[in-house]
C-alpha angles and dihedrals in degrees: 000000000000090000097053100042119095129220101238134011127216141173091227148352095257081053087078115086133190091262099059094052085052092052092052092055102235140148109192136028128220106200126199110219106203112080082349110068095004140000107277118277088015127121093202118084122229116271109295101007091124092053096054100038083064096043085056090042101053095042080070106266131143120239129193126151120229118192141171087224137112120276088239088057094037105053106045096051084043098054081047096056095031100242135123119239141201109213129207086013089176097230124233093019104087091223087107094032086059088044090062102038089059096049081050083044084215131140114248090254096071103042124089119199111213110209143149093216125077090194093050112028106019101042087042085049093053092040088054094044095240130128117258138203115205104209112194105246110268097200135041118257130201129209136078096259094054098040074052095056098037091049088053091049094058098084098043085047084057097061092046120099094216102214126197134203125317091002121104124311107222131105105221 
């Protein structure tokens, strides 16, 4: 199961302060968009995204967004919320992992990949060497794949200790 355990578990991506991602020692920050930043196919991001995404980015952080998606979804939620982006990333394959770490220019190490799906995000996360934050869905999805990936999750959610803000930051 060590490739498909995340680092660090959170109910969602506002959840993550500035001081976890210190105490993770990490530099830079690949964020999923869909059920992560925004409800999938939405262009508006979920309730307080774009405030978070400036405090982290003004504690010092590197932010780039890294989605399966397609390049027509991805840029245009990424130029409203000022942030690059790195478009049909191929998760868990660490092709678009690699994209972003080089336009970070950061080391593996010090990167942290923020995703809903422990298939995509977290597997492609461990396969790049990087850290990873498993965030629970926010929204419903609909599709078989998806149903698929969510029902073989459900094991590997049950053994995670979900933490929130300003609690403690191990996944047990």
């Amino acid at each position: 199961m060590s490739l498909l355990k995340p680092t660090v578990a959170v109910e969602k991506v506002t959840d993550i302060s500035p001081e976890l991602l210190r105490q993770m020692e990490v530099d830079a920050i690949l964020l999923d968009v869909d059920n992560t930043l925004a409800p999938p196919t939405e262009k508006i991001p979920y309730e307080g995204v774009p405030k978070w995404i400036d405090e982290i980015k003004e504690a010092g952080f590197a932010v780039v967004i890294c989605s399966n998606n397609y390049h027509s979804r991805i840029q245009p939620f990424s130029d409203s919320v000022g942030l690059d982006c790195v478009a049909m990333s191929l998760k868990p394959f660490p092709f678009g992992f690699n994209r972003a770490k080089k336009k970070l220019k950061e080391k593996p190490r010090s990167v942290v990949v923020v995703g809903d799906q422990v298939y995509t995000d977290v597997l492609g996360a461990n396969l790049a060497g990087m850290k990873s934050i498993l965030l629970m869905p926010q929204s419903e999805e609909h599709g078989f794949t998806i149903y698929v990936r969510r029902k073989l999750e459900t094991g590997i959610r049950r053994k995670l200790k979900v933490i929130k803000r300003g609690e403690e930051y191990v996944v047990k």
